[in-house]
mmCIF file as gemmi writes it, N, C-alpha and C atoms, coordinates in Angstrom:
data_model
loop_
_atom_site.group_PDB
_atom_site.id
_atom_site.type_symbol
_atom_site.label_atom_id
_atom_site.label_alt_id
_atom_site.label_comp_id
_atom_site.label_asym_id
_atom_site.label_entity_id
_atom_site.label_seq_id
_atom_site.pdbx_PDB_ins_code
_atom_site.Cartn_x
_atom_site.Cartn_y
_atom_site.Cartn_z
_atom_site.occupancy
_atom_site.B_iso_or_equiv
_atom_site.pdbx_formal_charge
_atom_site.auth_seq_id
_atom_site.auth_asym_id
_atom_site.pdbx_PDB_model_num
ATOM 1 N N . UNK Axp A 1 ? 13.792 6.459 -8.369 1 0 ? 1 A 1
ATOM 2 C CA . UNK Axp A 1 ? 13.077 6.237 -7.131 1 0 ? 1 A 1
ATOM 3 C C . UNK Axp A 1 ? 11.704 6.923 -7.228 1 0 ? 1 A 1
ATOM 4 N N . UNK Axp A 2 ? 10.52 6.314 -6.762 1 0 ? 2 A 1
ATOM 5 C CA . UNK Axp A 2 ? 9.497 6.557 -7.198 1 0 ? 2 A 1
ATOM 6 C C . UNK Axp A 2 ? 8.705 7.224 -5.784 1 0 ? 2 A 1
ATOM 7 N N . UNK Axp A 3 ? 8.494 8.271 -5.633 1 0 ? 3 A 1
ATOM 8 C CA . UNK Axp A 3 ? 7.213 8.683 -4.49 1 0 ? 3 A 1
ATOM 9 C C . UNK Axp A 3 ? 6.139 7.89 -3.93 1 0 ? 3 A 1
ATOM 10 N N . UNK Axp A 4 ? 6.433 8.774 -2.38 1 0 ? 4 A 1
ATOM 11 C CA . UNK Axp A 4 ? 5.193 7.676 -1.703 1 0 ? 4 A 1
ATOM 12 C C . UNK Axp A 4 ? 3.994 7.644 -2.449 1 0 ? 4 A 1
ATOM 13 N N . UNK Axp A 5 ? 3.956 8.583 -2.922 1 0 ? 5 A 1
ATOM 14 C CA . UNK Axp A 5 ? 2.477 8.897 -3.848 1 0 ? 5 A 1
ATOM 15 C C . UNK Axp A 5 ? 2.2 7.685 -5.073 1 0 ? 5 A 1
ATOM 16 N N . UNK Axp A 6 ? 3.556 7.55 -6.053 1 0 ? 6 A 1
ATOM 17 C CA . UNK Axp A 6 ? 3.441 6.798 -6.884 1 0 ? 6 A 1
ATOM 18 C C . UNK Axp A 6 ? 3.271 5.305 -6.584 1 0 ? 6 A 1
ATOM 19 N N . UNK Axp A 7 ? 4.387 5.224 -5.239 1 0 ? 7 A 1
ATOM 20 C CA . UNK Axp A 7 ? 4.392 3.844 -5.285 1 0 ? 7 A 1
ATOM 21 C C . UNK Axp A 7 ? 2.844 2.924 -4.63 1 0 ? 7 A 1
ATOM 22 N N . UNK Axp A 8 ? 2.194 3.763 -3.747 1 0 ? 8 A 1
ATOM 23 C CA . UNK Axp A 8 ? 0.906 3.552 -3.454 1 0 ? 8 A 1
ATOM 24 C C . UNK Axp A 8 ? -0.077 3.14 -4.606 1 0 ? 8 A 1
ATOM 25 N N . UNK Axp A 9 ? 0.182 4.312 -5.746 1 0 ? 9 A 1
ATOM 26 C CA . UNK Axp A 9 ? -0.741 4.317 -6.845 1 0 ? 9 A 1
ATOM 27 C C . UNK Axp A 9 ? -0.193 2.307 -7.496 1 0 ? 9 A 1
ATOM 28 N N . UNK Axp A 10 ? 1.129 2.498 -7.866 1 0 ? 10 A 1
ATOM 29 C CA . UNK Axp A 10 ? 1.598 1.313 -8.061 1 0 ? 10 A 1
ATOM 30 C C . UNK Axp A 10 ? 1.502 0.171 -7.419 1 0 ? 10 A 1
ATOM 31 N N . UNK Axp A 11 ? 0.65 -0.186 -5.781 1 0 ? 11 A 1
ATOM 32 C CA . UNK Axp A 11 ? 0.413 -0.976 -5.204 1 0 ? 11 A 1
ATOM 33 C C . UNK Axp A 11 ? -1.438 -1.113 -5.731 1 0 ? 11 A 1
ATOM 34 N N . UNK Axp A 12 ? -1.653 0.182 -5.756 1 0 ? 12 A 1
ATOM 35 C CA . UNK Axp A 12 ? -3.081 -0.093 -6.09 1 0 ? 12 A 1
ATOM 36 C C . UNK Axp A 12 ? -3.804 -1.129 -7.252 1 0 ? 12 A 1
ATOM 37 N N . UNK Axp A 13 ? -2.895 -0.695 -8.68 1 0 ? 13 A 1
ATOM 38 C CA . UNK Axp A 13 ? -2.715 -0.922 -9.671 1 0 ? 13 A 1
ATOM 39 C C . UNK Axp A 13 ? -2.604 -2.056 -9.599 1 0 ? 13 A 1
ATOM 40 N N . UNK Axp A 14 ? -1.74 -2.754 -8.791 1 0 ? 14 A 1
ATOM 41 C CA . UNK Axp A 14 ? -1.329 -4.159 -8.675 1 0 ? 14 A 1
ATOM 42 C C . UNK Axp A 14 ? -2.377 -5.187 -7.991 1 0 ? 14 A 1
ATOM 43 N N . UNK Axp A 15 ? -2.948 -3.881 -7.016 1 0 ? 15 A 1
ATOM 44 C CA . UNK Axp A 15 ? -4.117 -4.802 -6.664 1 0 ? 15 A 1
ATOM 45 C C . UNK Axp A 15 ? -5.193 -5.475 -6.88 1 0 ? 15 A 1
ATOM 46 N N . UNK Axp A 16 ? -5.585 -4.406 -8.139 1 0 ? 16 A 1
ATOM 47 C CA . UNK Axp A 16 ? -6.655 -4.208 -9.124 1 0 ? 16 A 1
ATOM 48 C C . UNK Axp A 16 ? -6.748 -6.035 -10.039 1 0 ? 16 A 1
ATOM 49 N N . UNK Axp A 17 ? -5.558 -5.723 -10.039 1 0 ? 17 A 1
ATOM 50 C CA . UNK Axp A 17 ? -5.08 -7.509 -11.08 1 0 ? 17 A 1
ATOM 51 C C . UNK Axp A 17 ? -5.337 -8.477 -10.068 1 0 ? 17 A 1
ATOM 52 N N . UNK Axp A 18 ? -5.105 -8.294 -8.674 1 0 ? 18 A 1
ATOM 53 C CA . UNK Axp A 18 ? -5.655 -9.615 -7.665 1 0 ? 18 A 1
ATOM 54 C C . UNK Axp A 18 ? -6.451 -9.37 -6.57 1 0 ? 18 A 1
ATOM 55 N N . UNK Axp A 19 ? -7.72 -10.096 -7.503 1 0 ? 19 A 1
ATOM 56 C CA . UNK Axp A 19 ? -9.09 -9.958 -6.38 1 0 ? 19 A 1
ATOM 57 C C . UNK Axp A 19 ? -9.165 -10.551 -5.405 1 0 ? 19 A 1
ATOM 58 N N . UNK Axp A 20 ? -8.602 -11.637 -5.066 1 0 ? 20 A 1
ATOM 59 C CA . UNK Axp A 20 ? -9.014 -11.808 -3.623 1 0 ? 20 A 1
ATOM 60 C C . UNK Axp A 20 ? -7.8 -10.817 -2.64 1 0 ? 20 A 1
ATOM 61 N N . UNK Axp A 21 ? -7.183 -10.186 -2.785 1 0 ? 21 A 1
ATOM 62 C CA . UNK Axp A 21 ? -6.246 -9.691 -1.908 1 0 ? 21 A 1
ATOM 63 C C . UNK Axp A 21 ? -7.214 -8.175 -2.346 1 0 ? 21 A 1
ATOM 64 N N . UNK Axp A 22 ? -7.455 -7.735 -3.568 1 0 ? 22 A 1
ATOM 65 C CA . UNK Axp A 22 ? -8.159 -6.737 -3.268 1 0 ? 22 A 1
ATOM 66 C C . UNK Axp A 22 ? -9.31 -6.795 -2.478 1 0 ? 22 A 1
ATOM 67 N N . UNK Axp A 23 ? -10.095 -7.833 -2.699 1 0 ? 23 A 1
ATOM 68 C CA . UNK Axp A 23 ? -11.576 -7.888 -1.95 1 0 ? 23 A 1
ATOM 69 C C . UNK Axp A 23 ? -11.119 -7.887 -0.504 1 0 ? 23 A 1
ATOM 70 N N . UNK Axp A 24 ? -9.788 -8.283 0.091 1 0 ? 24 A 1
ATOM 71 C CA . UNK Axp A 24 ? -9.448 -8.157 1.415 1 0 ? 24 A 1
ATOM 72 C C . UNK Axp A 24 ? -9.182 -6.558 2.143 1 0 ? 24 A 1
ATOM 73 N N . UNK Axp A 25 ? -8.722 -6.169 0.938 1 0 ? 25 A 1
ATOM 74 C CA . UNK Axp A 25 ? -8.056 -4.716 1.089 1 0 ? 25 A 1
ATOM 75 C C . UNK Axp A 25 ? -9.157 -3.937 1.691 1 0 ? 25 A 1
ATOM 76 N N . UNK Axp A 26 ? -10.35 -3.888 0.765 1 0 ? 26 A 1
ATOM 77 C CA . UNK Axp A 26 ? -11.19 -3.364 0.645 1 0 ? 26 A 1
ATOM 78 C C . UNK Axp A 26 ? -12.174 -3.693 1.929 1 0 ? 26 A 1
ATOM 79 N N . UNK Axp A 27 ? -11.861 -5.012 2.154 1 0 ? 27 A 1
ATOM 80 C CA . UNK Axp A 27 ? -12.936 -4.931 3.626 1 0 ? 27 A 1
ATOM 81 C C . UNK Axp A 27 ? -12.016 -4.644 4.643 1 0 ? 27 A 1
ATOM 82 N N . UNK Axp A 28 ? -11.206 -4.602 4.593 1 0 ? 28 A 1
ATOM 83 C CA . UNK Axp A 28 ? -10.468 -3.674 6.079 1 0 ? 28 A 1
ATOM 84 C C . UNK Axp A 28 ? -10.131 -2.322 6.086 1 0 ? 28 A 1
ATOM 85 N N . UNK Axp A 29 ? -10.444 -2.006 5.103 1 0 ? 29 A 1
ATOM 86 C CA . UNK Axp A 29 ? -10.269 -0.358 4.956 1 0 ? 29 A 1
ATOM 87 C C . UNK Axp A 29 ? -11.679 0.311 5.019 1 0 ? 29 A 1
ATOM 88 N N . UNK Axp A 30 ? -12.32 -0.891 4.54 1 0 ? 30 A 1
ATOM 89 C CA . UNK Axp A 30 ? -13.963 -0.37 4.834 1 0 ? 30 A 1
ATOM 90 C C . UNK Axp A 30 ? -14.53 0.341 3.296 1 0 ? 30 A 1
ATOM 91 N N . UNK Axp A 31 ? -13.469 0.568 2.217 1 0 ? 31 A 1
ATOM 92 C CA . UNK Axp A 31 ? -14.007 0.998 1.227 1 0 ? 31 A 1
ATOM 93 C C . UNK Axp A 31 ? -14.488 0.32 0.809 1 0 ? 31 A 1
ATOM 94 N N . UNK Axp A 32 ? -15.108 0.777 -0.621 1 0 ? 32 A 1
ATOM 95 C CA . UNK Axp A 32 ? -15.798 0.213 -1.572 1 0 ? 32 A 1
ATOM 96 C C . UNK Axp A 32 ? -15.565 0.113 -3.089 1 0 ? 32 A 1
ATOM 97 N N . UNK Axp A 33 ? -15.575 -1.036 -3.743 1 0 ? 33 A 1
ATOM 98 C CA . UNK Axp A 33 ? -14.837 -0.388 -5.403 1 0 ? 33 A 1
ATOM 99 C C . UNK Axp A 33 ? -15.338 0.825 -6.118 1 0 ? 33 A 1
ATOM 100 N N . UNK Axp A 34 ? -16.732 1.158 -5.783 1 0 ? 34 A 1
ATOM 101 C CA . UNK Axp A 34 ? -17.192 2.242 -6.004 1 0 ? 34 A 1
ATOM 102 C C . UNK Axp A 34 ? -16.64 3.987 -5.856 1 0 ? 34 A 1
ATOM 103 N N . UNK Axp A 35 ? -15.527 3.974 -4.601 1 0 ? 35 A 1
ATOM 104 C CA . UNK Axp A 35 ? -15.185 5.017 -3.769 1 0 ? 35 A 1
ATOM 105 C C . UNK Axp A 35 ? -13.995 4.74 -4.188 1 0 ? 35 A 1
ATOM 106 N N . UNK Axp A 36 ? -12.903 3.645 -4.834 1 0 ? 36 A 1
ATOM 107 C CA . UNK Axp A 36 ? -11.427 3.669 -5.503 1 0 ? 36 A 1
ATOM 108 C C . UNK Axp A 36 ? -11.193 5.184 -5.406 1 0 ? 36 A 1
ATOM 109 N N . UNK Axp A 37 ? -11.624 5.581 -6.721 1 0 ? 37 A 1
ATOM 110 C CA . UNK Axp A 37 ? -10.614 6.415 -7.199 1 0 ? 37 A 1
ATOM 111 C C . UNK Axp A 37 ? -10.739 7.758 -6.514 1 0 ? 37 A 1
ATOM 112 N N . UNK Axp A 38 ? -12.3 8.103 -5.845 1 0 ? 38 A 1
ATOM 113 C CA . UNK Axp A 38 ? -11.668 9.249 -5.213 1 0 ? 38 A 1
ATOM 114 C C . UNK Axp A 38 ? -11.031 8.927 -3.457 1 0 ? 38 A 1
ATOM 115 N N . UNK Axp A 39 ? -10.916 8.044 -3.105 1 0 ? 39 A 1
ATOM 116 C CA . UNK Axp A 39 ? -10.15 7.881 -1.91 1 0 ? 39 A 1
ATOM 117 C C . UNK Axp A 39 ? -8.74 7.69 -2.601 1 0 ? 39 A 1
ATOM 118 N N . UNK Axp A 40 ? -8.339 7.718 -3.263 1 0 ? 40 A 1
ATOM 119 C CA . UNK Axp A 40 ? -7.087 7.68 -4.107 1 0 ? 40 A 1
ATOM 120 C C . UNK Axp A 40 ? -6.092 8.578 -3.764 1 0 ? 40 A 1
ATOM 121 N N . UNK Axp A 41 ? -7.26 10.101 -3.497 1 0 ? 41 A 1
ATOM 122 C CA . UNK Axp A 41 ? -6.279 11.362 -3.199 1 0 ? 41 A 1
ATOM 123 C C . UNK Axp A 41 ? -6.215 11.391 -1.929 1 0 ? 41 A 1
ATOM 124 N N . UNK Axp A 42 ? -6.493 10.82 -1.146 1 0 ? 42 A 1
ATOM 125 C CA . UNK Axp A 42 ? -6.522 10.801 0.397 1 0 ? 42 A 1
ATOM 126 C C . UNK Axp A 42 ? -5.324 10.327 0.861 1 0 ? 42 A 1
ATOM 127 N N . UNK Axp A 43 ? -4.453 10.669 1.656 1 0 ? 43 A 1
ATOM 128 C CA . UNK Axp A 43 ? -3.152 10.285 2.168 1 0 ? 43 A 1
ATOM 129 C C . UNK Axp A 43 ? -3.392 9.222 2.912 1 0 ? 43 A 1
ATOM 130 N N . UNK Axp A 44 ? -4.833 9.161 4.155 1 0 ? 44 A 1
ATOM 131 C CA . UNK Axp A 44 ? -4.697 8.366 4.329 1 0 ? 44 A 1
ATOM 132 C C . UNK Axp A 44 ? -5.286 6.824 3.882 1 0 ? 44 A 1
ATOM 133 N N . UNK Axp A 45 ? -5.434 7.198 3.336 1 0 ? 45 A 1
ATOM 134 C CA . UNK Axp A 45 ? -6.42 6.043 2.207 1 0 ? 45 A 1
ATOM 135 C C . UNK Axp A 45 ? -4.464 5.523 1.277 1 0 ? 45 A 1
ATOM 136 N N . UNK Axp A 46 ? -4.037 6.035 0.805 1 0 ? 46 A 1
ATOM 137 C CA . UNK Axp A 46 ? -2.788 5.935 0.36 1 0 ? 46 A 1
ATOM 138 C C . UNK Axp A 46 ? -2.238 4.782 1.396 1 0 ? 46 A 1
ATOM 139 N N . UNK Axp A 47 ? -2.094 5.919 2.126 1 0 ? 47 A 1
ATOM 140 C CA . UNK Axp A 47 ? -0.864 4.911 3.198 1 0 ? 47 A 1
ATOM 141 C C . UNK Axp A 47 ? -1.556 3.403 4.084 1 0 ? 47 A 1
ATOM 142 N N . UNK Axp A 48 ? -2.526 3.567 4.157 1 0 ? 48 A 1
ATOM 143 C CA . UNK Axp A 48 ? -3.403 2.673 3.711 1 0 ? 48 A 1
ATOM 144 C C . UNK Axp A 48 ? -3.257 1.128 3.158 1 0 ? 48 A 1
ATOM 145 N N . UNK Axp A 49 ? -2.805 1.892 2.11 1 0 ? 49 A 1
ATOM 146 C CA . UNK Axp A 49 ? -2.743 0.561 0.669 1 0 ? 49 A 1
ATOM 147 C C . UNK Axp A 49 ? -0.989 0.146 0.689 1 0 ? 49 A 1
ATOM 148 N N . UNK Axp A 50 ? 0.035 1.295 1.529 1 0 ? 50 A 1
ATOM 149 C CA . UNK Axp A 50 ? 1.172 0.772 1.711 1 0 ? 50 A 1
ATOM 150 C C . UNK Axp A 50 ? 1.504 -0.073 3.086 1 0 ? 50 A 1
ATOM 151 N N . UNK Axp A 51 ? 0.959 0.744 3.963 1 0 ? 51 A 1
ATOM 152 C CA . UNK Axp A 51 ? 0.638 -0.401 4.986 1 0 ? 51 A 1
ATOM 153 C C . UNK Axp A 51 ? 0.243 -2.158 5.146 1 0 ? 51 A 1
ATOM 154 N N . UNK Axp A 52 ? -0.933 -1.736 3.876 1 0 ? 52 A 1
ATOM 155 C CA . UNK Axp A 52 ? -1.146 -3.11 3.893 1 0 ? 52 A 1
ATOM 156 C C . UNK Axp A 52 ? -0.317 -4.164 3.435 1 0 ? 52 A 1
ATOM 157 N N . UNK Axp A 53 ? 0.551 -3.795 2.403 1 0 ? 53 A 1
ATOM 158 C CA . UNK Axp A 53 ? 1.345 -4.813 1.871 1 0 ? 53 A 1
ATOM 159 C C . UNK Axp A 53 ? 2.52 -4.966 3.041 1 0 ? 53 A 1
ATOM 160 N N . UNK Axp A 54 ? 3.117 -3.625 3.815 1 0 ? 54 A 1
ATOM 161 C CA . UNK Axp A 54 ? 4.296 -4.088 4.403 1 0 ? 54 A 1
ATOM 162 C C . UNK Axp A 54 ? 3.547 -5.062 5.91 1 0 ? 54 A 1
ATOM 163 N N . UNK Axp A 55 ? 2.208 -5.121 6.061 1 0 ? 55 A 1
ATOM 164 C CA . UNK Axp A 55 ? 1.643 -5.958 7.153 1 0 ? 55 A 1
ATOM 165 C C . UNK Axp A 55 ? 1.882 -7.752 7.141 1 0 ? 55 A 1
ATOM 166 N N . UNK Axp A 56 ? 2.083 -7.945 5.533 1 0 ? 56 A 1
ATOM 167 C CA . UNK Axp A 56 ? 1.989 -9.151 4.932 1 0 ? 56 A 1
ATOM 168 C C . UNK Axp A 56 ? 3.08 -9.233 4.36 1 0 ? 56 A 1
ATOM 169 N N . UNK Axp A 57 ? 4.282 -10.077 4.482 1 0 ? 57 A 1
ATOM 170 C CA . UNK Axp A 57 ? 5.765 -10.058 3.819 1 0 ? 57 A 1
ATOM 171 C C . UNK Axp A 57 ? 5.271 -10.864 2.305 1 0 ? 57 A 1
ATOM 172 N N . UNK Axp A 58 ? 4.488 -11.94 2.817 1 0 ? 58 A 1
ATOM 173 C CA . UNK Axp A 58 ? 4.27 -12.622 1.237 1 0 ? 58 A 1
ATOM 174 C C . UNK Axp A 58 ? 3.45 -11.803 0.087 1 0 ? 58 A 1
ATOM 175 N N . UNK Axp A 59 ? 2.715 -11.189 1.007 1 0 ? 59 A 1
ATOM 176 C CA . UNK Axp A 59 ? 2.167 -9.99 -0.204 1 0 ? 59 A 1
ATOM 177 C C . UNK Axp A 59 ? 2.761 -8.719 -0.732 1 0 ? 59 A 1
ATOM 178 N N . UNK Axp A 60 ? 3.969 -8.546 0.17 1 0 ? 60 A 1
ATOM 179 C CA . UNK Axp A 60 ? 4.521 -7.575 -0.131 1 0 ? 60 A 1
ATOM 180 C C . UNK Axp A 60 ? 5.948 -7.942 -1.123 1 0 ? 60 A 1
ATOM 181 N N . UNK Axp A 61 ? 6.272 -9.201 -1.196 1 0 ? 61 A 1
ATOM 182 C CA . UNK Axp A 61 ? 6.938 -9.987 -2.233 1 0 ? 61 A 1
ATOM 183 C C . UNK Axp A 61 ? 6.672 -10.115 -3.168 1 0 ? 61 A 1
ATOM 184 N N . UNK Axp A 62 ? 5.237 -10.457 -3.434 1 0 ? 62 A 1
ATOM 185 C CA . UNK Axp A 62 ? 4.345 -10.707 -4.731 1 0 ? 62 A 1
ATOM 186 C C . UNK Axp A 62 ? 4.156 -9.551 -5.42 1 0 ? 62 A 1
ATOM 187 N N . UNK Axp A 63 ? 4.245 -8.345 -4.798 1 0 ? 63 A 1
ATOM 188 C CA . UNK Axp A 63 ? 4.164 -7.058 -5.832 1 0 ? 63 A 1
ATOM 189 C C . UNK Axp A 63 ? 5.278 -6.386 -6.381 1 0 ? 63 A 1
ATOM 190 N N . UNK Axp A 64 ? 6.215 -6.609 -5.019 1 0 ? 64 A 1
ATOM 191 C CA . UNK Axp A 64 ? 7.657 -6.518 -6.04 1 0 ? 64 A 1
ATOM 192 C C . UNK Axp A 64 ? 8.167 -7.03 -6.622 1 0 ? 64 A 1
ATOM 193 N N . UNK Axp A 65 ? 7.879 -8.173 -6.635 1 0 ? 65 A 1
ATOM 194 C CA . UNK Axp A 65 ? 8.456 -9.375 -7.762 1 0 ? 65 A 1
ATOM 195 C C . UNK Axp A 65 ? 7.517 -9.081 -9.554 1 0 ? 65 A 1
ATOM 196 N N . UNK Axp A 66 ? 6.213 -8.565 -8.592 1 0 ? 66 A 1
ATOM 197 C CA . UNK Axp A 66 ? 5.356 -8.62 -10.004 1 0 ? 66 A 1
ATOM 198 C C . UNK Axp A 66 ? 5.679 -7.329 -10.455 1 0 ? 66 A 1
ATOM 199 N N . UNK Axp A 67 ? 6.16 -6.255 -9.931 1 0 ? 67 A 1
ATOM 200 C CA . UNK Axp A 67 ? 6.157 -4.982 -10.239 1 0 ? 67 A 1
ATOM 201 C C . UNK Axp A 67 ? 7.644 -4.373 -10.452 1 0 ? 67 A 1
ATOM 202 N N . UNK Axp A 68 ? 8.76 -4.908 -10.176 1 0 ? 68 A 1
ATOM 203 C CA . UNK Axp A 68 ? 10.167 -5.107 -10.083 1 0 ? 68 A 1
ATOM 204 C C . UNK Axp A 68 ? 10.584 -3.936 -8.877 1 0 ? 68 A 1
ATOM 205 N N . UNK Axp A 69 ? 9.62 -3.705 -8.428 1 0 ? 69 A 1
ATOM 206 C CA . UNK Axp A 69 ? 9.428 -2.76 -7.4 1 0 ? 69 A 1
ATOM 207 C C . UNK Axp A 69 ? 10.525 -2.997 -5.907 1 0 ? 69 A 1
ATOM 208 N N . UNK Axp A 70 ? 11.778 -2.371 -5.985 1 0 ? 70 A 1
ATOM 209 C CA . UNK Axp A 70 ? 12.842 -2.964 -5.179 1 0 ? 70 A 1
ATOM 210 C C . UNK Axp A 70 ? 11.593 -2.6 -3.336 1 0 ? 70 A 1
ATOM 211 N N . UNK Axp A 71 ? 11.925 -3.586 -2.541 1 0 ? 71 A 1
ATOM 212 C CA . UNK Axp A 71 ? 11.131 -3.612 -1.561 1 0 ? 71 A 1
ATOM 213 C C . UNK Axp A 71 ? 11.666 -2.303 -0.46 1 0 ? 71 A 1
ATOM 214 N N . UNK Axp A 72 ? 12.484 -1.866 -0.809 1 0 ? 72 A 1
ATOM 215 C CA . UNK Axp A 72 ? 13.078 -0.681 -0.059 1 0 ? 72 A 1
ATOM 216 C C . UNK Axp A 72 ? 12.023 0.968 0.127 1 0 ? 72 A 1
ATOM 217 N N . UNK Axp A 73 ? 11.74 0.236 -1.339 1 0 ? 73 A 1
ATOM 218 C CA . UNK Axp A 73 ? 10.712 1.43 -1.758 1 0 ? 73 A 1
ATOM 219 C C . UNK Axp A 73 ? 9.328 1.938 -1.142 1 0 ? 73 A 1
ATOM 220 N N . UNK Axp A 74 ? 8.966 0.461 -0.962 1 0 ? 74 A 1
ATOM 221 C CA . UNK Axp A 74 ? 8.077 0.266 -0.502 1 0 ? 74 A 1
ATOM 222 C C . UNK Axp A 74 ? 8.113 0.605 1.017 1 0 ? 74 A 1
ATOM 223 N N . UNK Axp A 75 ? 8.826 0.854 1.623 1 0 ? 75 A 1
ATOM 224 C CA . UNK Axp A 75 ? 9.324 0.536 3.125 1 0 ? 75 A 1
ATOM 225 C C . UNK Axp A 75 ? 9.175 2.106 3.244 1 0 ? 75 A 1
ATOM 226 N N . UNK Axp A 76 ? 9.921 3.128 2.251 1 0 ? 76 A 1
ATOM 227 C CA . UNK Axp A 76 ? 10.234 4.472 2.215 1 0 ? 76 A 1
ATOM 228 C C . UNK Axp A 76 ? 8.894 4.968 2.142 1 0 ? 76 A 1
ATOM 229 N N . UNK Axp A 77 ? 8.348 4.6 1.014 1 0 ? 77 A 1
ATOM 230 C CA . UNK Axp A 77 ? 6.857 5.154 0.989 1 0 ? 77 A 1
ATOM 231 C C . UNK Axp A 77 ? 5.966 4.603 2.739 1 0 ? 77 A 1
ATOM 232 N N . UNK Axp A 78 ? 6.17 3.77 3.146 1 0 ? 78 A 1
ATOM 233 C CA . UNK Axp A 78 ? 5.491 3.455 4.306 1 0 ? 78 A 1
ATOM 234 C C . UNK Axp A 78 ? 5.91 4.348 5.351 1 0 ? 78 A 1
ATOM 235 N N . UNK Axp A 79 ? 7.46 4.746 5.41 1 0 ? 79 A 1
ATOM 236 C CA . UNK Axp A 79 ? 7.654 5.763 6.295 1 0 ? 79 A 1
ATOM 237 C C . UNK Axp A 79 ? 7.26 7.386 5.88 1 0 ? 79 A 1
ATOM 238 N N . UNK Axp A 80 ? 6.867 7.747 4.976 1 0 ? 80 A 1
ATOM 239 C CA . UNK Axp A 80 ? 6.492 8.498 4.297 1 0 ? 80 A 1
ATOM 240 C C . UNK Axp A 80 ? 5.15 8.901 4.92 1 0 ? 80 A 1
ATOM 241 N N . UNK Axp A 81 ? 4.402 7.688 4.522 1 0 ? 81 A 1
ATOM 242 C CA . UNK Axp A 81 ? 3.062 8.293 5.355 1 0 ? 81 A 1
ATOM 243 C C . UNK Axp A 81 ? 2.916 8.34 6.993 1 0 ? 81 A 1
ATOM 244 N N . UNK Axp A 82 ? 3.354 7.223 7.485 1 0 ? 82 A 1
ATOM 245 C CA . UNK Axp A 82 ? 3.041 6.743 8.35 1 0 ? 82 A 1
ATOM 246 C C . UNK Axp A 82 ? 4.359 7.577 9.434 1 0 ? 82 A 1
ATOM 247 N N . UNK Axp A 83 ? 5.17 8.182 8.893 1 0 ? 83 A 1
ATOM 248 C CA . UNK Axp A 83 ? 6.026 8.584 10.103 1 0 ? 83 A 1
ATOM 249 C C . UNK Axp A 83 ? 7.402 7.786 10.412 1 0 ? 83 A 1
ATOM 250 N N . UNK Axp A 84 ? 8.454 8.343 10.989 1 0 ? 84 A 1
ATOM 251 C CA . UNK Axp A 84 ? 9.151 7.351 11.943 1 0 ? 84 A 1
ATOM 252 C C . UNK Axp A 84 ? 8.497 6.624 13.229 1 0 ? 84 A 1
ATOM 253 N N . UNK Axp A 85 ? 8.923 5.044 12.8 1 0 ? 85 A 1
ATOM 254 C CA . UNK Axp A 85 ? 8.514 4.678 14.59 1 0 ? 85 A 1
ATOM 255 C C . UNK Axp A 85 ? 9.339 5.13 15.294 1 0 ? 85 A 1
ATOM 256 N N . UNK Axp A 86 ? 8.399 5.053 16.541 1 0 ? 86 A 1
ATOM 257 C CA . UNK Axp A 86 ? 8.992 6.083 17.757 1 0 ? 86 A 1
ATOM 258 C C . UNK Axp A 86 ? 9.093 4.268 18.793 1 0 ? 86 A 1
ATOM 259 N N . UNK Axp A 87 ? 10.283 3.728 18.897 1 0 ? 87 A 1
ATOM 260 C CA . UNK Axp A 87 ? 10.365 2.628 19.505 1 0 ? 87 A 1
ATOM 261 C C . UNK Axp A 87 ? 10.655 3.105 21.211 1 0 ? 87 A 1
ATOM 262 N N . UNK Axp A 88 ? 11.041 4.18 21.828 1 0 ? 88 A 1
ATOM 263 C CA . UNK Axp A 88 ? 11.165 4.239 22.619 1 0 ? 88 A 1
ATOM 264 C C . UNK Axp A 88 ? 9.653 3.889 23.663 1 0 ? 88 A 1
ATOM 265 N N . UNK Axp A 89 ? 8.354 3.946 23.312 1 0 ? 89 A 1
ATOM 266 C CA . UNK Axp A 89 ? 7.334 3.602 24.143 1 0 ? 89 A 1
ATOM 267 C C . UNK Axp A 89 ? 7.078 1.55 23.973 1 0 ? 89 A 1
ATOM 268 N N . UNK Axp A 90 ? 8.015 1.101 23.047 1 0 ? 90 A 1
ATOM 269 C CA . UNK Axp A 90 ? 7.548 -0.265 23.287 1 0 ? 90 A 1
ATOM 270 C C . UNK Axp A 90 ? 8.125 -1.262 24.454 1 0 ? 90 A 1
């Protein structure tokens, strides 16, 4: 089982190989390819890049399929950064 840390890095990685989903990434996060690697160490720049895939089920298929990356993982690392939801205010 791989850390929120890794598996982020491992979404990144994956992203790197597909530009138009990166060039998307990148304009909603507001970065720049220039600023990658040091927003890298940023948690929230991280959670970030896990968020984004669990926002999109088909994109978040395409990396575990491409990455053998069981989707559970991905879910763990998302609660990782991002917290438990707190469903009681919806």
């Amino acid at each position: 089982m791989k850390s929120a840390d890794e598996t982020a890095i491992a979404i990144l990685s994956w992203l790197a190989g597909e530009t138009e989903l990166m060039s998307r990434f990148l304009a909603l996060s507001g970065t720049d390819a220039g600023s990658l690697r040091q927003a890298a160490g940023d948690p929230g720049f991280m959670g970030g890049l896990v968020a984004f895939l669990m926002e999109h089920e088909p994109t978040l298929m395409a990396f575990c399929s491409a990455t053998g990356t069981p989707p559970e993982e991905v879910v763990r690392a998302h609660r990782a950064f991002s917290g438990p939801a707190d469903f009681a205010d919806v």
